[in-house]
Residue, then its C-alpha position, 0 to 999 in steps of 0.5 A: x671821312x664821315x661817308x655819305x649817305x642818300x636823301x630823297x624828295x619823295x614826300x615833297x613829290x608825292x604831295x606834289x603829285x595830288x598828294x599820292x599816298x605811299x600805297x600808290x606810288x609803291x603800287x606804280x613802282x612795284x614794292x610794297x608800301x612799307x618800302x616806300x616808307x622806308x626810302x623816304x626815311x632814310x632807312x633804305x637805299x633803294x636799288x638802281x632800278x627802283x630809284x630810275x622807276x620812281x624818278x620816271x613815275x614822278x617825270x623828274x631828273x633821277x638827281x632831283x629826287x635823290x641826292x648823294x650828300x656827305x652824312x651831317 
């Protein structure tokens, strides 16, 4: 098996969102911006919490701001 690994809209969502920068959302959400970054690239998973925080900040179903899909 080749795992899985989680994927996010949270660029798309934030251009949605009048183009909230990474500050901001990393602001409403309570970590720092450098997180931010890092969730929208991939390089972290972000905690139960943190991803609940995000999905209710852009008023959106946890499902459709990360995806748990097989790794290509």
């Amino acid at each position: 098996m080749a795992g899985k690994v989680i994927k996010n809209n949270i660029r798309v969502l934030r251009f949605q969102n009048d183009e909230m920068t990474q500050a901001a959302l990393a602001d409403k959400s309570g970590v720092t911006r450098q997180t931010i970054l890092a969730i929208e690239a991939a390089k972290y998973a972000p905690s139960l919490e943190l991803a609940f925080k995000i999905s209710d900040i852009f008023s959106t179903p946890l499902e459709d701001v990360f995806q748990y899909v097989d790794k290509e």
